[in-house]
Backbone bond lengths (Angstrom), bond angles and torsions (degrees), N, CA, C in turn:
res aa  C-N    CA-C-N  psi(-1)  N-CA   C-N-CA  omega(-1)  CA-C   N-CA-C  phi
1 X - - - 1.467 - - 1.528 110.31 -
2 X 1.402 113.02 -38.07 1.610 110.07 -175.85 1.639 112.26 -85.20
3 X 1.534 109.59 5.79 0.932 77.91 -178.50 1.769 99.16 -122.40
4 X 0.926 120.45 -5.94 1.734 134.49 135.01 1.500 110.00 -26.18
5 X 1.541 127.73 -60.47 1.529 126.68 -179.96 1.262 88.70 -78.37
6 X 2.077 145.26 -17.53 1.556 101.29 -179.23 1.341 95.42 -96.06
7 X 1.125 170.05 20.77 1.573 171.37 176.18 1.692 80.03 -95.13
8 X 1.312 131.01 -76.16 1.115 115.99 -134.35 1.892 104.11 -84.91
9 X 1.735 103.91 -17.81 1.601 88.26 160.65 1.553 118.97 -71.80
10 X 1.376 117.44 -37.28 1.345 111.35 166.77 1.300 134.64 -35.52
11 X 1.393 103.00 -37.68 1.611 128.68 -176.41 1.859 105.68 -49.18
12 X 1.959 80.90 -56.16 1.547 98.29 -163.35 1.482 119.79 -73.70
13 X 1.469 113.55 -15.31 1.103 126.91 -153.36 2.036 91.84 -96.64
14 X 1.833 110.32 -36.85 1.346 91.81 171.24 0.919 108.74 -90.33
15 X 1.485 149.39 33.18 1.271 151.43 -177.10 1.587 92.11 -91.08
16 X 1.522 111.22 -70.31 1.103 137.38 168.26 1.553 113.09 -19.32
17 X 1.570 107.94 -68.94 1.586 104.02 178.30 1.336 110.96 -65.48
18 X 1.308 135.59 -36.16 1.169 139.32 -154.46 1.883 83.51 -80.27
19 X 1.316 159.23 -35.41 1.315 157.60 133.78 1.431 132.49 -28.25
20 X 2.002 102.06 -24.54 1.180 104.22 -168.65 1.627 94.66 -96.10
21 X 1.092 109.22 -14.80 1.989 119.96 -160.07 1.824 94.65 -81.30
22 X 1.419 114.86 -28.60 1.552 121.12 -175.17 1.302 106.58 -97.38
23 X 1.433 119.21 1.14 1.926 123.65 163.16 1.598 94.18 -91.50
24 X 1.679 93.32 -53.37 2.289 75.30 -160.02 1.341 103.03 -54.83
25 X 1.560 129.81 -34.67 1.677 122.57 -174.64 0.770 119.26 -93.56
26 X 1.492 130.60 22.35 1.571 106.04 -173.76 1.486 97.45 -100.99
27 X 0.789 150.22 3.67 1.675 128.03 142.80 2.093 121.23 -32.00
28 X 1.572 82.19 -66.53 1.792 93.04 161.40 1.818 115.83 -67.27
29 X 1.289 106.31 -35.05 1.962 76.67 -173.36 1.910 81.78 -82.12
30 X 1.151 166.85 -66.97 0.885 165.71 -175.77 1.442 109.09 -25.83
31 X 1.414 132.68 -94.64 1.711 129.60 -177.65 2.002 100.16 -45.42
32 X 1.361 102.34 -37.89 1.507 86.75 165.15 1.073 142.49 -72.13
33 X 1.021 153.86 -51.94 1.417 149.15 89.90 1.915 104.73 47.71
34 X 1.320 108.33 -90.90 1.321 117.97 179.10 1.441 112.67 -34.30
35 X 1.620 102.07 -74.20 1.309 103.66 170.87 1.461 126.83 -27.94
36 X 1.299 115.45 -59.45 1.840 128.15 -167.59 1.638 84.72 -60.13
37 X 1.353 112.98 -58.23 2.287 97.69 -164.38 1.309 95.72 -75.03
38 X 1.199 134.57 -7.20 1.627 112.15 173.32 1.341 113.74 -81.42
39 X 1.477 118.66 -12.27 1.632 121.79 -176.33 1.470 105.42 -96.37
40 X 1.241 110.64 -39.06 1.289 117.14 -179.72 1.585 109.94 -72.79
41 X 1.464 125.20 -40.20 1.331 128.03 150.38 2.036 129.72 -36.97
42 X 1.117 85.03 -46.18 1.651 100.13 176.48 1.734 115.80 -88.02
43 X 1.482 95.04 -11.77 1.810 98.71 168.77 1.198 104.06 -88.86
44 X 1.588 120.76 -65.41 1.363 116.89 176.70 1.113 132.63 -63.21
45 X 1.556 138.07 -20.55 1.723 137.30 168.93 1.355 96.86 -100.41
46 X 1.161 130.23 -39.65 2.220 116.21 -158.78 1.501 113.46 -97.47
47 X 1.509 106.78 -50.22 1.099 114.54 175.63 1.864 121.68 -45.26
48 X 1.502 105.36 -41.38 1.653 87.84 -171.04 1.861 105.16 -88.76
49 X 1.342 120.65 -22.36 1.556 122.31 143.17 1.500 118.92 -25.93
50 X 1.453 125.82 -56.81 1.460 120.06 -175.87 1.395 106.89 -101.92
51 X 1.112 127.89 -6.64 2.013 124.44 149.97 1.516 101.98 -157.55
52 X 1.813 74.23 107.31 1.678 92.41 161.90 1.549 124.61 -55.91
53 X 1.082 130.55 -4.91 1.296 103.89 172.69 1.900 106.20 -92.50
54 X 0.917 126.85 3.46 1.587 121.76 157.61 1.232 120.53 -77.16
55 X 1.485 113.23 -14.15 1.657 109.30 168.80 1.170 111.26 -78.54
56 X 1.944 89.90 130.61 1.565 105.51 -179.94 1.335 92.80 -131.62
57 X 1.453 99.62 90.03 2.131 103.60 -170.93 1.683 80.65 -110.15
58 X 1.307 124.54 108.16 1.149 112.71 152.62 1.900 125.78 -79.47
59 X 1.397 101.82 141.37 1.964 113.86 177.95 1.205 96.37 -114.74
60 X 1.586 107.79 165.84 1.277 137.50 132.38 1.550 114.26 -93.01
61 X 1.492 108.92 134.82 1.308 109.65 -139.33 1.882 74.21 -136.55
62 X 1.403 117.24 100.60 1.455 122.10 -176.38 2.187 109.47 -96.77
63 X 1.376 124.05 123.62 1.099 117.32 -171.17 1.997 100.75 -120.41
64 X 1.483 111.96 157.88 1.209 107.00 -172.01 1.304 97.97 -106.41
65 X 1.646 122.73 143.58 1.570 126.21 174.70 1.289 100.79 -112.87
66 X 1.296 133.20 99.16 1.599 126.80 170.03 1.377 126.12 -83.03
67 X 1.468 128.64 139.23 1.145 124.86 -165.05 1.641 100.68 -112.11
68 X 1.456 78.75 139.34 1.691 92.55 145.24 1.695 132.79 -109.88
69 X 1.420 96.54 82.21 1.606 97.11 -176.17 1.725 111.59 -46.52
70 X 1.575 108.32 156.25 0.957 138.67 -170.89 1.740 93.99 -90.42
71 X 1.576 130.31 145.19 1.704 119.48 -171.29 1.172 101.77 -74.43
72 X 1.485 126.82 166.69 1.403 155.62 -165.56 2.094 90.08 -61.27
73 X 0.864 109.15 -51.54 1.453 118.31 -160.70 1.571 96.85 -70.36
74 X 1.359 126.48 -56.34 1.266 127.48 -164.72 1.484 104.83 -76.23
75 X 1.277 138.17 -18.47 1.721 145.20 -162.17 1.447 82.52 -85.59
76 X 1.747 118.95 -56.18 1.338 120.27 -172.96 0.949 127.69 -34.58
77 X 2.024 97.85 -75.44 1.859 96.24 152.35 0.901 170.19 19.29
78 X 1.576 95.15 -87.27 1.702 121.25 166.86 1.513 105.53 -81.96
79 X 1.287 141.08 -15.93 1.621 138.08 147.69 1.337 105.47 -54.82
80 X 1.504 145.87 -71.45 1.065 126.63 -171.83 1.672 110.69 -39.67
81 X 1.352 128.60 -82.38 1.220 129.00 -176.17 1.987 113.45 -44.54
82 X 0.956 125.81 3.31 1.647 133.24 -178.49 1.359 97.57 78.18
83 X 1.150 132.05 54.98 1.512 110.17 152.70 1.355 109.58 -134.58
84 X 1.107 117.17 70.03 1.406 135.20 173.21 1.316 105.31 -52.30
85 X 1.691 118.84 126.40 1.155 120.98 172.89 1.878 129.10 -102.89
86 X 1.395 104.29 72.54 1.755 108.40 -166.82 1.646 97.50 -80.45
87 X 1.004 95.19 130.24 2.004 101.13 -165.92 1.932 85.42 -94.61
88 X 1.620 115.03 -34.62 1.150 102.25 -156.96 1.469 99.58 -76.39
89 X 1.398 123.52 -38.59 1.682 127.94 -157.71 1.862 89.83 -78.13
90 X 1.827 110.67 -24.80 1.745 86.05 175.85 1.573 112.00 -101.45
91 X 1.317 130.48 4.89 1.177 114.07 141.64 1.365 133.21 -63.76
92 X 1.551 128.07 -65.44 1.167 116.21 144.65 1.823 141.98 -18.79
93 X 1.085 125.43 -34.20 1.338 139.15 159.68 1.123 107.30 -77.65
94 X 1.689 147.59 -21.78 1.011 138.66 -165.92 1.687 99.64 -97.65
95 X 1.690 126.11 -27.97 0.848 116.90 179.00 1.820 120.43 -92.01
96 X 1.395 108.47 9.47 1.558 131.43 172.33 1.460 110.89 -102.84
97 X 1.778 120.60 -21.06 0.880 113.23 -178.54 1.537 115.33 -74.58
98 X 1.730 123.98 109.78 0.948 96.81 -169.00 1.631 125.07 -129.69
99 X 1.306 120.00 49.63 1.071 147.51 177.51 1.884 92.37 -92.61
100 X 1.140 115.65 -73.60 1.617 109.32 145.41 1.518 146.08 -22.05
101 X 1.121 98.32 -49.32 1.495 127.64 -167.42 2.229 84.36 -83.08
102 X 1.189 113.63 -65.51 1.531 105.22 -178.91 1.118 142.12 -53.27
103 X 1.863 98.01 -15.28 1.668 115.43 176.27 1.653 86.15 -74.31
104 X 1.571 114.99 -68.66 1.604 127.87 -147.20 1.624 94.08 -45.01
105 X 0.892 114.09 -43.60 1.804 121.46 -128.17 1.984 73.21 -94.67
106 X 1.154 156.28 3.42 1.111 142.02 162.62 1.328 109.69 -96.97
107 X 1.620 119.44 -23.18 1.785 106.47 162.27 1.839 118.70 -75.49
108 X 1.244 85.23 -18.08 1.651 105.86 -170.72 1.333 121.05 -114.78
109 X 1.343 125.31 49.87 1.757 125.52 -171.76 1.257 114.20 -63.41
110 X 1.334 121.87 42.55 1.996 106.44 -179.68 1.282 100.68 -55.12
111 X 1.307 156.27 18.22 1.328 129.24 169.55 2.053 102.26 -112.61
112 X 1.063 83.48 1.63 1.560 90.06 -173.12 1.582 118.84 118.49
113 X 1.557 115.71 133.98 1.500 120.40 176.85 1.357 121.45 -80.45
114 X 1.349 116.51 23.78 1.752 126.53 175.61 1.022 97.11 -104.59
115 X 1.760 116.00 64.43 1.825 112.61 163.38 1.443 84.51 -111.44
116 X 1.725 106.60 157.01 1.346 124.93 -165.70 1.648 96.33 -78.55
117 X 1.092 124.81 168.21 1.502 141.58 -160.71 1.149 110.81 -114.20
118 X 1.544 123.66 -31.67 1.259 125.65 167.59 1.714 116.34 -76.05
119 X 1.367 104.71 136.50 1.652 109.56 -167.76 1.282 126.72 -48.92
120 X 1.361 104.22 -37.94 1.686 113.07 -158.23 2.080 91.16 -75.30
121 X 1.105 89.59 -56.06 1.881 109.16 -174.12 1.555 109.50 -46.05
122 X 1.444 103.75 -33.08 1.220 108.88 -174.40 1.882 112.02 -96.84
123 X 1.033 116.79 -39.26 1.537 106.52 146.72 1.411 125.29 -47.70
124 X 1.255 123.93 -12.83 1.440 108.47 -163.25 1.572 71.36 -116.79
125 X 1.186 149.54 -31.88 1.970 130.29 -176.71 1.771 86.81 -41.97
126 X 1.595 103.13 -62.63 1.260 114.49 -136.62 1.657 105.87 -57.25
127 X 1.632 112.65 -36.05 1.370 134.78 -173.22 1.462 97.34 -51.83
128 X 1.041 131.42 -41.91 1.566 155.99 -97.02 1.998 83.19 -138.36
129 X 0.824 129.67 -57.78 1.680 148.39 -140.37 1.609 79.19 -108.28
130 X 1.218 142.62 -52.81 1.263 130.33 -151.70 1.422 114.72 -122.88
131 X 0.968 123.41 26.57 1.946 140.69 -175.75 1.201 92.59 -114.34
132 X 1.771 122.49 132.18 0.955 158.55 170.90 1.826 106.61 -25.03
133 X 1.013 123.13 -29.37 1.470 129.50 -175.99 1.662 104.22 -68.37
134 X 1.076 98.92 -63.62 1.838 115.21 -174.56 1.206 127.40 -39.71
135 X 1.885 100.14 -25.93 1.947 108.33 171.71 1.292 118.56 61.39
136 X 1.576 100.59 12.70 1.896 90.90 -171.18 1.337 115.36 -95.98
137 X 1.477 141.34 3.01 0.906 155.70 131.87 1.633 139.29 -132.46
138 X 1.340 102.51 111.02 1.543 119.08 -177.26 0.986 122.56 -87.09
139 X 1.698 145.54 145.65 1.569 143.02 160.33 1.576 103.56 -118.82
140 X 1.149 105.90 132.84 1.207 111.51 167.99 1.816 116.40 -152.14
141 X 1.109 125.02 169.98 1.259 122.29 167.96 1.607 133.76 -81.41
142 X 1.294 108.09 158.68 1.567 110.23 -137.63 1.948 83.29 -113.01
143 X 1.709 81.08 160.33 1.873 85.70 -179.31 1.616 99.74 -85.53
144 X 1.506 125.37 -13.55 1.219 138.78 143.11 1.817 113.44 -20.00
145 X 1.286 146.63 123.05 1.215 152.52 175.53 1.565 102.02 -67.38
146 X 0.949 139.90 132.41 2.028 149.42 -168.82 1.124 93.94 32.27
147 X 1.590 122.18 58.17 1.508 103.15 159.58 1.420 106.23 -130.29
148 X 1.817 126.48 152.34 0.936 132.10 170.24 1.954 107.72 -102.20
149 X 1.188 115.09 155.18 1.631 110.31 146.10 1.464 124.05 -158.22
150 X 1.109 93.59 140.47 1.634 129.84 -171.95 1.187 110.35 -80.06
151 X 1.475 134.14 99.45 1.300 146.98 176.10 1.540 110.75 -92.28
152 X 1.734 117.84 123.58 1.604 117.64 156.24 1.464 121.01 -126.97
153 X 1.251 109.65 143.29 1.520 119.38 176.86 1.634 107.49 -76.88
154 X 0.908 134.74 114.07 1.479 112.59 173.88 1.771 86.88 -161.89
155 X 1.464 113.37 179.65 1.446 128.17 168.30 0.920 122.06 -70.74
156 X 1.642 117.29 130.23 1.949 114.18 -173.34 1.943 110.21 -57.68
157 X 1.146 114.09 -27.70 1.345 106.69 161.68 1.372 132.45 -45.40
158 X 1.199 120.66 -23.51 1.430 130.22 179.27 1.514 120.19 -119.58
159 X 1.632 107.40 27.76 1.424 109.95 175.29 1.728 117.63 -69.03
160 X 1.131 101.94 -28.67 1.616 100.68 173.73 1.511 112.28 -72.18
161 X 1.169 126.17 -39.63 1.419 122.03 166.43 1.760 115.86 -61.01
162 X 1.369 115.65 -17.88 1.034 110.51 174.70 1.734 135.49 -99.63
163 X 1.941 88.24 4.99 1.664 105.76 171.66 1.333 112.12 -90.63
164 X 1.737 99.40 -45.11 1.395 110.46 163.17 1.665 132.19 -32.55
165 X 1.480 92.65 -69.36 1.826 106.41 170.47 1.880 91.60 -40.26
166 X 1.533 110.37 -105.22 1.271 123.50 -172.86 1.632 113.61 -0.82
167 X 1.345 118.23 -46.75 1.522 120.86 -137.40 2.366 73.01 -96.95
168 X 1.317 125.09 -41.17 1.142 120.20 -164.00 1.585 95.55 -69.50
169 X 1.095 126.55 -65.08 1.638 142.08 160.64 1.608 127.90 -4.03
170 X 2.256 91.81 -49.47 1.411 100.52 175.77 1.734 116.49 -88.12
171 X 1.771 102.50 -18.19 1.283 110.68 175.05 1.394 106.85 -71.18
172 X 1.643 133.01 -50.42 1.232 100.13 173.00 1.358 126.11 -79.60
173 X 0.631 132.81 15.78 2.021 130.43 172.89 1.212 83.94 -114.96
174 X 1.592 148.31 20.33 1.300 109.02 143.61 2.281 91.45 -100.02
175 X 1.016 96.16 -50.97 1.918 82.96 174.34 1.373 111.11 -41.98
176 X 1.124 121.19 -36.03 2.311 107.69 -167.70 1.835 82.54 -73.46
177 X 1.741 132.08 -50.24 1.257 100.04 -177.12 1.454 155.18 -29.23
178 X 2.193 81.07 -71.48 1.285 105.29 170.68 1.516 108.59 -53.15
179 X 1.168 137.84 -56.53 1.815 142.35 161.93 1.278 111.47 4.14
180 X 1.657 86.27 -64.42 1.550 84.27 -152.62 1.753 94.66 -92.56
181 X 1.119 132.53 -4.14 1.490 124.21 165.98 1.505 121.05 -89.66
182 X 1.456 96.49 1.45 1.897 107.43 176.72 1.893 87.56 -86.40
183 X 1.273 107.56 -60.81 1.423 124.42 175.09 1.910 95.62 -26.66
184 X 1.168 122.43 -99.81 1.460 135.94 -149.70 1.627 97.61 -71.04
185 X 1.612 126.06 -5.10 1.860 103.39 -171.58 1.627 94.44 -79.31
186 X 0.873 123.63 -50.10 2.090 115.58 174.66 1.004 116.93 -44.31
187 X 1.651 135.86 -40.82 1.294 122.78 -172.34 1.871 100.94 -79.46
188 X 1.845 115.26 -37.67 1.556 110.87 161.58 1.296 109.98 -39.96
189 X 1.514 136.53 -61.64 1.149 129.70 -141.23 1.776 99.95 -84.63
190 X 1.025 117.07 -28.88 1.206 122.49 177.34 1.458 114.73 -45.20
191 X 1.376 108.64 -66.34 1.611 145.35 -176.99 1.831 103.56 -70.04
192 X 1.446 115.38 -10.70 1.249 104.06 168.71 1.770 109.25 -112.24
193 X 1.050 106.25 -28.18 1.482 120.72 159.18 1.995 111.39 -40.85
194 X 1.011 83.63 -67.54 1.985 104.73 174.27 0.789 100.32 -22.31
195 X 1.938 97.47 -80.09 1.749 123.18 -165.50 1.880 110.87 -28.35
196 X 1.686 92.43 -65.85 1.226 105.30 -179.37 1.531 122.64 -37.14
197 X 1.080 101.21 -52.12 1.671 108.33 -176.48 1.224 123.36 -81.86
198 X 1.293 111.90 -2.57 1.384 120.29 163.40 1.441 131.01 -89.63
199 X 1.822 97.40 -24.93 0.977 107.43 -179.51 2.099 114.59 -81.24
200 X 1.308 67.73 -21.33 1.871 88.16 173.08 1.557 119.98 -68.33
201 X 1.247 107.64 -44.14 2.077 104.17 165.47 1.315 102.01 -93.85
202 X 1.320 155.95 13.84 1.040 136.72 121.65 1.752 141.16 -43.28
203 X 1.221 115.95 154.02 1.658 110.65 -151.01 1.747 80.72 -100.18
204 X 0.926 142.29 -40.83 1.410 145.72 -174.71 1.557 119.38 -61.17
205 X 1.529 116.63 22.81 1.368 133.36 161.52 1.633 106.32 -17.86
206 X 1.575 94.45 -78.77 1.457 105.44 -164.32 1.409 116.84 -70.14
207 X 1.163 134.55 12.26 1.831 138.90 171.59 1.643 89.87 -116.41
208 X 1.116 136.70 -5.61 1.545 125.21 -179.01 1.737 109.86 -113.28
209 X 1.105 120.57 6.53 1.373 116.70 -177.51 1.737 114.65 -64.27
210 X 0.904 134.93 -15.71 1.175 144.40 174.20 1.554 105.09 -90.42
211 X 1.140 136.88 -38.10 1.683 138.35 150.15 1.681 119.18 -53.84
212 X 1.041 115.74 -52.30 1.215 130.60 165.88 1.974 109.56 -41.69
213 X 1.418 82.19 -58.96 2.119 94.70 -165.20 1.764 79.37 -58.84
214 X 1.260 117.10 -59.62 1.845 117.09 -145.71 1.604 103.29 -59.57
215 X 1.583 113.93 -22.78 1.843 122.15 172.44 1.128 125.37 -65.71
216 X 1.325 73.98 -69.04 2.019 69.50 157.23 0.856 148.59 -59.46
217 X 0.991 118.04 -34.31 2.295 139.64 149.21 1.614 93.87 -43.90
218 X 0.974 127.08 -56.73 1.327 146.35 -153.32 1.922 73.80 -73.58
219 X 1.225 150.76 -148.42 1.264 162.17 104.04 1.666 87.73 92.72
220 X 1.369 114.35 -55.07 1.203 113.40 178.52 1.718 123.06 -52.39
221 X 1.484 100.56 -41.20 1.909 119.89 179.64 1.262 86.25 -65.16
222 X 1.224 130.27 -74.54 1.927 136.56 -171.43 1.310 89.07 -11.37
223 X 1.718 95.58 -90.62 1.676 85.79 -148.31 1.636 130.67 -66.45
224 X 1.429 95.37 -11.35 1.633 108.88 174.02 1.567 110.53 -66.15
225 X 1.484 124.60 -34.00 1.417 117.86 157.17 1.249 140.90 -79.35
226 X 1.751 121.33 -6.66 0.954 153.41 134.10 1.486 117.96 -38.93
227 X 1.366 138.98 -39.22 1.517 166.74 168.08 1.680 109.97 -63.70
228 X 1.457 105.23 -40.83 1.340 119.69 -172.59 1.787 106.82 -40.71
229 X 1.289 114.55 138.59 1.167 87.25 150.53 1.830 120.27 -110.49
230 X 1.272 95.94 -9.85 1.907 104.89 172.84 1.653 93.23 -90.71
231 X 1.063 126.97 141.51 1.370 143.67 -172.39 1.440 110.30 -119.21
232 X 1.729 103.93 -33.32 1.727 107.80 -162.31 1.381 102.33 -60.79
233 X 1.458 94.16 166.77 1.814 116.77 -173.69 1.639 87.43 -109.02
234 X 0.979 118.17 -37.66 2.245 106.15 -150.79 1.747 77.17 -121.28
235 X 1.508 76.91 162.61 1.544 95.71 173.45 1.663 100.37 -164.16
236 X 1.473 95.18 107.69 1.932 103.25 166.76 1.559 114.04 -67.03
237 X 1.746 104.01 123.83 1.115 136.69 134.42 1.369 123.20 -22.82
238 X 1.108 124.36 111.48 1.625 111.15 173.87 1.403 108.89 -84.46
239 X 1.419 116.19 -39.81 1.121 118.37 176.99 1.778 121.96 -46.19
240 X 1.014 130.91 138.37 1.515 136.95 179.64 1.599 127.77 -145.86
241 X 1.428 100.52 119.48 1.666 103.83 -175.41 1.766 110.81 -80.72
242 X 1.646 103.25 124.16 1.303 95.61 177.22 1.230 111.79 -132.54
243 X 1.866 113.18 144.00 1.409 106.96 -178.50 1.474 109.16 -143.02
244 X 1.622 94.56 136.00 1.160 107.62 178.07 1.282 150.52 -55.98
245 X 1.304 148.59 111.02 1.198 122.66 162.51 1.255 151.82 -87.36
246 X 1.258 131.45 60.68 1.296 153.44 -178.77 1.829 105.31 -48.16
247 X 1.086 114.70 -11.98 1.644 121.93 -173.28 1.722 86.27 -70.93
248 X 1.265 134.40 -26.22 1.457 129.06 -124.59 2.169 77.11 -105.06
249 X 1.107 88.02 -48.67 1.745 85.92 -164.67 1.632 105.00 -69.16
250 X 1.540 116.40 -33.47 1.365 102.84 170.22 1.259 134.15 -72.11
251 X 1.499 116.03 -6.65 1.450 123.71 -174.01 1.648 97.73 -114.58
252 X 1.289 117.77 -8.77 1.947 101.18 132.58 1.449 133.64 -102.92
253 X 1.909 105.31 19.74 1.392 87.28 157.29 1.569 122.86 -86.10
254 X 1.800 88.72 -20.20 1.367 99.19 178.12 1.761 126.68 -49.65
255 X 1.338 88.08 -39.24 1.732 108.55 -162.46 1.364 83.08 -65.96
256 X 1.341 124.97 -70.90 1.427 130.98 -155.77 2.037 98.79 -62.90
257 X 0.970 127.07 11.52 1.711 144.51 172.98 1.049 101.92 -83.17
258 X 1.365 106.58 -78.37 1.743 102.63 173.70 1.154 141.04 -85.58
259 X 1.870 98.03 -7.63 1.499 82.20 175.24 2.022 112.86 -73.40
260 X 1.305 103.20 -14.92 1.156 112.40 -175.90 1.222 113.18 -55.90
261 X 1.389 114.84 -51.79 1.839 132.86 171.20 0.835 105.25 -52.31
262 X 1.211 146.66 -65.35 1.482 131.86 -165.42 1.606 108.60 -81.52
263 X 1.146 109.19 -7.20 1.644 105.60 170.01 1.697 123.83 -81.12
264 X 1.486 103.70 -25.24 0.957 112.94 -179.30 1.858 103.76 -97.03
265 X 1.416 122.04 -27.64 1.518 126.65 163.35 2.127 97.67 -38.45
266 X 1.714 89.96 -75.89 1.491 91.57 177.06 1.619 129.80 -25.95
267 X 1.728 94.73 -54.54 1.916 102.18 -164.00 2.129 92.45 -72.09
268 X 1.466 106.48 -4.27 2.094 92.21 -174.53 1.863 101.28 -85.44
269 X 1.389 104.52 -45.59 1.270 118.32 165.26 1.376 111.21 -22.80
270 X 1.506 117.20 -73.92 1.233 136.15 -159.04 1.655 103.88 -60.14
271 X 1.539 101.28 -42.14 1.277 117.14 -165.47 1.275 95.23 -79.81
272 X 0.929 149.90 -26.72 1.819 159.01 170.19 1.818 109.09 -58.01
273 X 1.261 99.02 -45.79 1.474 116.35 -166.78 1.578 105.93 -81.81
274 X 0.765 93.82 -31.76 2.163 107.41 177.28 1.727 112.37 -63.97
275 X 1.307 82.35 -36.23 1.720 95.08 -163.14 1.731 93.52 -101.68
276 X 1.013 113.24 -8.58 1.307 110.23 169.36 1.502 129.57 -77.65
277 X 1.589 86.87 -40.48 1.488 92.57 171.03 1.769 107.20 -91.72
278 X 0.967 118.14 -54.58 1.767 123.36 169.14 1.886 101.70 -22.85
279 X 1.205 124.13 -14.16 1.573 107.44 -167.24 1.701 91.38 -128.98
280 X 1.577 115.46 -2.81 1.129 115.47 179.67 1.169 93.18 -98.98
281 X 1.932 121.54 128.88 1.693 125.99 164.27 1.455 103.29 -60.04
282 X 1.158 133.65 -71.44 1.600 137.00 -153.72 1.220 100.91 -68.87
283 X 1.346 138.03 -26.21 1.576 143.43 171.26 1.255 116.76 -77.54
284 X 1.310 113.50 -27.58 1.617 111.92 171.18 1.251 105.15 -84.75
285 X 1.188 149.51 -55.66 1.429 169.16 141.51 1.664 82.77 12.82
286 X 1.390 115.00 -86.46 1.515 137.80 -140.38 1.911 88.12 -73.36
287 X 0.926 116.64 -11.39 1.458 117.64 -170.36 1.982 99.81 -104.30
288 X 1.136 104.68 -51.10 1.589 110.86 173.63 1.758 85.09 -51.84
289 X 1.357 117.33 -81.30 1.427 125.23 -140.47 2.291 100.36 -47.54
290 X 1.252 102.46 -22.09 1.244 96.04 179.82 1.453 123.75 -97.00
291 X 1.469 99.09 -11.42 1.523 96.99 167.15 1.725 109.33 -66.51
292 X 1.633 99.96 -65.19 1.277 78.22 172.02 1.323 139.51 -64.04
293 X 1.387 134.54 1.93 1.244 92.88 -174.89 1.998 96.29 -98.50
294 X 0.987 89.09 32.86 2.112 97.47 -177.98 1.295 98.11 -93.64
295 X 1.544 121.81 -30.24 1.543 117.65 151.52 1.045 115.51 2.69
């Protein structure tokens, strides 16, 4: 039993010092403390205010891709013969494509121009920057009617590099479209031409009139997009929604708050323990005697 109450005064008694060591310092973990979030405060809010190039405000920087679908009849069409026209799966692929994506993205660095110079290193940033994991740019569809948008995370400093990229990106996936639907409307028109005329020396006129009407509709879209003189499918938005994240710099002033406190808790400790032994003879002794013999 007595020796249950001496463990547990012991207990209380370093409880006690370990309370008394955070009175003698808290002047230092306190003005220290302050100090560290007031610097870290004035780096992260003032500093990039009086030179912009220390601002590191990262956005999501959202852009609109509007379409001009191709008509119900002509999309059809070009599905029978395999040339299905998915604008969404080749935008998306166009921004994964990245043999493409490694030429563009060196006139256009919105993520920053500290990509390595050597080839191999620098394919693998880019591999690395533009694979589905990284989240740094998304496409998806808009509550907007034919609209797509293209979301990037990157630094508001590099928003012009990042309209740029986008706007080169949507120009070519709108050329590989139109391409490949300049490509497949002759072999359609051919094959609907045929149809027609086959269906024409055929004796089964009157059970095909509804095939007949839909060919010609069909033949009719052809050449009316053929006539076009704008061809494109997408068309960039200049306009762009961007939002900030300012959550990001206050929840490292925070970090840098405490990590400061407990850094400076640590350096009173230390400073407690020095002077503990420094005023202790046999503790200084045993502390001299081991330096040297580390000689």
């Amino acid at each position: 039993m007595s020796d249950y109450v001496q463990n547990e005064t012991e207990d209380e008694i370093s409880l006690i010092e370990l309370f008394a060591v955070l009175l003698k310092f808290r002047k230092l973990i306190v003005i220290g403390t302050a100090v560290v979030t007031f610097l870290a405060g004035t780096y992260l809010f003032v500093l990039p205010k009086i030179i912009p190039a220390l601002s590191k405000d990262k956005v999501t920087v959202t852009y609109n891709i509007r379409v001009k679908p191709l008509s119900s009849r002509l999309s059809g069409g070009l599905s029978t013969i395999g040339s299905d026209i998915n604008i969404h799966a080749s935008l998306v692929s166009s921004f994964k494509n990245l043999p493409v994506v490694s030429v563009k993205y060196k006139d256009y660095p919105f993520l920053g121009s500290d990509y390595p110079e050597n080839p191999d290193m620098y394919n693998m940033f880019i591999s690395r920057k533009f694979d589905d994991e990284s989240k740094l740019i998304s496409v998806k569809g808009s509550l907007i009617p034919n609209t797509y948008e293209v979301s990037i995370k990157l630094l508001r400093e590099n928003l012009d590099y990042a309209e740029s990229f986008v706007k080169e990106m949507v120009k070519l996936t709108d050329q590989s479209l139109t391409g490949r639907i300049a490509e497949a409307l002759p072999l359609l028109q051919a094959n609907t031409e045929e149809s027609i005329k086959r269906i024409d020396t055929s004796n089964a006129q009157i059970n095909d009139i509804s095939t007949i009407q839909y060919l010609h509709d069909l033949l009719f879209e052809i050449n009316k997009y053929q006539k076009q003189k704008d061809k494109s499918l997408l068309e960039f938005q200049t306009d762009k929604f961007v939002i900030g994240t300012a959550k990001g710099r206050v929840k490292k002033l925070i970090i840098s708050m405490f990590a400061s406190f407990f850094c400076f808790v640590f350096i009173a400790f230390v400073k407690a323990g020095i002077n503990s032994v420094m005023t202790n003879p046999s503790s200084k002794k045993i502390i001299v005697d081991a330096w040297e013999e580390g000689k």
